[in-house]
N, C-alpha and C positions, 0 to 999 in steps of 0.2 A: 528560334527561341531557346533561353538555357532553362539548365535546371531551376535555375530561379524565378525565371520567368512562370515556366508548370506551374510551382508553387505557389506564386502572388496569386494565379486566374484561378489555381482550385482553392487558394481559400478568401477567394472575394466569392467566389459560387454557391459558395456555405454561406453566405451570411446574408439573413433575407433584405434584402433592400427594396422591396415594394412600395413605393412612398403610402402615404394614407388617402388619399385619393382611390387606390386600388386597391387596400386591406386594412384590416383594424386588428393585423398581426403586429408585431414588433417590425420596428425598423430601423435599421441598424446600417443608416447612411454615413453617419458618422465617424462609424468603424472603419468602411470601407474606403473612404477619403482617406483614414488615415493611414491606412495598409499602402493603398497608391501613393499616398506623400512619401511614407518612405521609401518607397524604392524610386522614386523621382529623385529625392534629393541625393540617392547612393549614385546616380548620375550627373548630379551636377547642379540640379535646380533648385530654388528658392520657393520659400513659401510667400505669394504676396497678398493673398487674402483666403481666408478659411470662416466662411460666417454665414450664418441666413441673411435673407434680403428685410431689409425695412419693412413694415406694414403696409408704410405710406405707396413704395414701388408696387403694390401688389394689390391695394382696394382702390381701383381706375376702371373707367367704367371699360375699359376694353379686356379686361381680365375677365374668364370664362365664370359663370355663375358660380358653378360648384368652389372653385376656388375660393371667391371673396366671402362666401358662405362658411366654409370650414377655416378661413384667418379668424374671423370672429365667433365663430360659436367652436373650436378646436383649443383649447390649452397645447401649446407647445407646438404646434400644428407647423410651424415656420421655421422652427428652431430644429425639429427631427430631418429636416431637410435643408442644410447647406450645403453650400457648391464650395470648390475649392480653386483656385489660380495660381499656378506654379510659371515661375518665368526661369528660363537660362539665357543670359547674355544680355547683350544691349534692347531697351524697349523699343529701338526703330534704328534700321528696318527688322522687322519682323514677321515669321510667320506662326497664326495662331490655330493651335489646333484645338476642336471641340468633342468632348464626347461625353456620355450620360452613364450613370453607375445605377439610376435607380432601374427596375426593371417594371414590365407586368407583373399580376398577381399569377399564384399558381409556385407550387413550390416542386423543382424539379429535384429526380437524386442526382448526385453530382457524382463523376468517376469522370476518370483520364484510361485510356485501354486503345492500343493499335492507332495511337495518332489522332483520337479523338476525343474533344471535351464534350463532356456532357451537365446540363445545369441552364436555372434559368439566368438568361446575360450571357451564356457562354457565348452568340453571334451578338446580340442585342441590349448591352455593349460592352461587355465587361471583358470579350473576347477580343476586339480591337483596340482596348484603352490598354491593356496590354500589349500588344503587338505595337502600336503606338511607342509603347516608351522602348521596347527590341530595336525599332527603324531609327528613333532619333539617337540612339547610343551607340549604332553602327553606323551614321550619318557622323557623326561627333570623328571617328574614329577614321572614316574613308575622307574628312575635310576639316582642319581645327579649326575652319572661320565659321563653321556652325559653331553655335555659343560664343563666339568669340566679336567677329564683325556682326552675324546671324544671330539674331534675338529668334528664341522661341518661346511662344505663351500656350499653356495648355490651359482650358478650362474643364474642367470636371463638373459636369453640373446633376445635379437635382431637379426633376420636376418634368422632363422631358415624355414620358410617359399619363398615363391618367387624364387626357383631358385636357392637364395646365398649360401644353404648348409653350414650353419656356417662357412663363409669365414669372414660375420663383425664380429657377435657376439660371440661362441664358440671358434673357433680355437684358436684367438688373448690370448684369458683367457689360454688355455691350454698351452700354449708357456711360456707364464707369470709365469707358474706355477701353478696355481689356480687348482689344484686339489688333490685327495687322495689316501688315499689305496683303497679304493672302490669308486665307479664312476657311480653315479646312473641317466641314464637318462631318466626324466618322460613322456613317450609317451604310445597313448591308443595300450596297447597291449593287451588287454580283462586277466586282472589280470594275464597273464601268463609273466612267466620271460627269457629273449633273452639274452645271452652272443655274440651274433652275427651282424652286421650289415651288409648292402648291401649298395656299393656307386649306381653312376650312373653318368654316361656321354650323351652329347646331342650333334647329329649330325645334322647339316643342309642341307641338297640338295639345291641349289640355281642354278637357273637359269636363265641367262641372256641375254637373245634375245632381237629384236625387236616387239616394236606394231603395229599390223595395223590395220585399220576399218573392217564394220563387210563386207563390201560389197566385200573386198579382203583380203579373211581370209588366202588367199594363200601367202599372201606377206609378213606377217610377223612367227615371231617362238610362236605355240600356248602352251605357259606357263603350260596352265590349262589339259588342253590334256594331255599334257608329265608329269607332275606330279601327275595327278590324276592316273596314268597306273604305273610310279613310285611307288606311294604308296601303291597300291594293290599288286605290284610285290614283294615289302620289306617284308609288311606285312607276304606273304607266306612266300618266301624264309628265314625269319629271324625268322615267329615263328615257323618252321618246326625245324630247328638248332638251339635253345635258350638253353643254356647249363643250368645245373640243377639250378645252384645259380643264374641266371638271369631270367630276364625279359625285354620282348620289349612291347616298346610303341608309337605305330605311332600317331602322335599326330599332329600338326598345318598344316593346308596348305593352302596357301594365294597366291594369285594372284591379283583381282581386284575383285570388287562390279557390274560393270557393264555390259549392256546384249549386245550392240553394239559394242564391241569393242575385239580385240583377243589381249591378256596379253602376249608379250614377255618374261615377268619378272615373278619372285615368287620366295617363298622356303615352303620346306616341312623339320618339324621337328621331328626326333625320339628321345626318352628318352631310356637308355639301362642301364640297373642295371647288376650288376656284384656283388660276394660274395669275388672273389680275383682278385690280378694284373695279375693272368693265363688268367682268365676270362673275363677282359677287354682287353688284347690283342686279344684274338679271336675278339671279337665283331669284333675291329677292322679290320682284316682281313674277316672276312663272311661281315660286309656290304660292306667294296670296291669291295670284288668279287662280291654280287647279285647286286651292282649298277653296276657294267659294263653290267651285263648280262642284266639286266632290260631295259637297254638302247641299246641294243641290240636285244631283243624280239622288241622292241618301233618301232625300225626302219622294222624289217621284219613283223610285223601288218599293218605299216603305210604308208609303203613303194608305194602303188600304190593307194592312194588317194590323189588328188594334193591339197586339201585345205591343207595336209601337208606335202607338198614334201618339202618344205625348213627348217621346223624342223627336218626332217630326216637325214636331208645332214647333217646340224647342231648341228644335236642331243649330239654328240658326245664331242664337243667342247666347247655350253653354259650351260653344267651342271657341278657345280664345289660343292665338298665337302668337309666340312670345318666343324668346333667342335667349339660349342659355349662351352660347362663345357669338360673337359678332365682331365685324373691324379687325380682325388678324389681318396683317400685311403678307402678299405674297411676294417670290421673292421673282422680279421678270426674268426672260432673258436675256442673256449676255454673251456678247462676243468671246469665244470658247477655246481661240488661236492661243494663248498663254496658258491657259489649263491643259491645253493638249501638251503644249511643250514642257512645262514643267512634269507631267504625269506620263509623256512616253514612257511604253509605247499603250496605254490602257485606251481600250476605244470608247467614244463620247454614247452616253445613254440616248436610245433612237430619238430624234425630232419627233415621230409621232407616236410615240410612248408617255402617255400621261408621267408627270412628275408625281411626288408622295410629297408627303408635310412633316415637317421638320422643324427643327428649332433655330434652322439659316433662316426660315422667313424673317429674323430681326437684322438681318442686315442688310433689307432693302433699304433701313435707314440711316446708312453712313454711305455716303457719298464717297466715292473712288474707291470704295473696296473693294478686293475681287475675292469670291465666293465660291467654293466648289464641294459636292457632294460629291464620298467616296468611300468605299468600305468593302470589306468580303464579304462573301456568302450573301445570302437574298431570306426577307424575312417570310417567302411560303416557302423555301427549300430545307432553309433549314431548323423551322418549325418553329421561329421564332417567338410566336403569341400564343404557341399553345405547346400540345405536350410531346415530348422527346426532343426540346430543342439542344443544337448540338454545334461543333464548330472545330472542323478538322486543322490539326495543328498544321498542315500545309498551306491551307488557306490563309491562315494567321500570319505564316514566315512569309506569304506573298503580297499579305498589305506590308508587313514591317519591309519588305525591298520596297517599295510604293511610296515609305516615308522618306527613308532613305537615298530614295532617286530624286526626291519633292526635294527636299533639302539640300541637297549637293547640286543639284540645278541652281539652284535660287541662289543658292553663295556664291556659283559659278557667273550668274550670268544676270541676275534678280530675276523681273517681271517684265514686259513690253506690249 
């Protein structure tokens, strides 16, 4: 990386880019698209679309709850988050590379000291969409038939964090067409190479009683109680059965803040990954059955203590469950002999190492594509979701030789 490069990553680091999904700070995606445009095009590239996605692409029922909730009750909500498409060269053959600028919420300080960035996106991704454009301008440089024979498409997307699961950013581009024979999406995979993706779907427990004060905690349905006994009973029952390509995750549970008062109301959230659409049907069937049962343990524990005999009675009837993300595609896997060769010598992520979820999950729907997850650093090392995330500038110069090697192979030789 040059000095220009330092420069572009520490002041994309500065500028918050949290979509709204994960803050109701400023967001300043816009900014940052255009900071990367510019120094895309001081290498060669073209701008071939710079915009939010339609409404229409985005209120489908496969679009995560929260999202289609905040297009319509958010002013500008679509608009603070476009994706960007930058092409050099001919549109085919090409290879297209992905990567996201918006970040999680949480605001990092940002400094560069001894070879290391510091800042949120410095790994996750704003540290590789960088290094990204290092790899293809030394790629340009070690072979003229990149950009010249060798189309390349970069997508800059939006929306890849929060929840949306490139419903704004990603999907909308792959529809359009915006992509290639190879399909490279840059996330911290610790330099190892993934032909695989895992979606995930989000279940809600909700329940909907009455409140009552703390002095008669018999008169109303204790929220907290029945979902706190809920969520340990899922927990078991679901990570006892988590089939090989999945993963559960019990995740939110919400009732009320205070200590007088018994909460009729709440919901508890799990996250559940799945590797195919086998796999997300099960889910579906193993939680309605451990949440019947749960609710049934609930009642024969609770059955003879009267502060709750009336959520007992009731039990049954204000727990309702319902899918806030549902129907994400995962992405199978695939014959991994070409991704090896184009990405020597990087070794393939283990066979029995669950995949992560991404925003490749939308290219299980073009047909002939080939797909590969790939990227530095790993999102627990280098503290990617939470705080002192970081991203040694070595790490960085080692995806840009990664792009670099992708790209001089592929003009050398294509795909097979």
């Amino acid at each position: 990386m040059r000095g220009a490069d330092r420069e572009l990553l520490l002041g994309l680091l500065e500028l918050p880019t949290a979509g709204p999904l994960e803050t109701d700070g400023p967001v300043s995606l816009r900014e940052a698209m255009e900071r990367y445009a510019a120094a895309a095009t001081a290498i060669g590239f073209s701008i071939v679309r710079f915009a939010a996605p339609d409404r229409s692409a985005v209120l489908r029922p496969d679009v995560p709850v929260p999202v289609r909730e905040a297009v319509l009750a958010c002013d500008g909500f679509l608009e603070r988050q476009p994706s960007l498409v930058l092409r050099l060269g001919p549109s085919d053959p090409a290879v297209m590379f992905n990567v996201h600028l918006d970040t999680v919420a949480g605001i990092e300080p940002v400094s560069y000291s001894a070879g290391r960035f510091h800042g949120r996106g410095a790994i996750d991704a704003k540290g590789p969409a960088v290094a990204l454009l290092a790899g293809i301008r030394a790629a340009r440089t070690a072979d003229p038939r990149v950009g010249e024979k060798i189309g390349v498409l970069i997508q800059v997307v939006s929306g890849e964090e929060g929840g949306a699961l490139g419903t704004i950013g990603t999907r909308p581009l792959i529809e359009a067409g915006f992509h290639g024979r190879v399909n490279v999406f840059c996330e911290p995979t610790g330099s190892r190479f993934l032909t695989r993706c895992s979606a995930a779907m989000t279940a809600r427990v909700r329940i909907d009683g009455d409140d009552s004060i703390d002095d008669e905690p018999h008169a109303g349905h204790n929220a907290t109680v029945l979902l706190g006994f809920l969520a340990q009973h899922l927990a078991s029952a679901l990570g006892k059965a988590c089939p090989p390509d999945g993963q559960v995750c019990v995740a939110g549970l919400r009732t009320g803040p205070l200590h007088n008062r018994v909460y009729g109301t709440g919901e508890l959230l799990l996250n559940l990954s799945y590797g195919s659409d086998e796999a997300a049907t099960r889910w579906s069937t193993l939680l309605e059955k451990a949440l019947d049962e749960g609710i049934s343990e609930f009642c024969d524990r609770f059955c003879d203590i009267p502060a709750f005999t009336r959520t007992v009675v009731d039990a049954a009837r204000i727990v309702r469950l319902d899918w806030l993300k549902r129907g994400i595609p995962a992405l199978p896997p695939t014959e991994d002999g070409w991704a090896a060769d184009l990405l020597a010598p990087l070794p393939r992520w283990p066979a029995d190492e669950p995949a992560f979820t991404c925003d490749a999950v939308w290219m299980a729907a073009v047909p002939g594509a080939r797909t590969v997850i790939v990227g530095p650093g790993s999102l627990g090392a280098n503290n990617a979701h939470a705080s002192g995330e970081y991203a040694d500038e070595a790490e960085l110069d080692g995806f840009s030789g990664v792009i670099t090697e992708l790209l001089t192979r592929f003009a050398a030789k294509g795909v097979s």
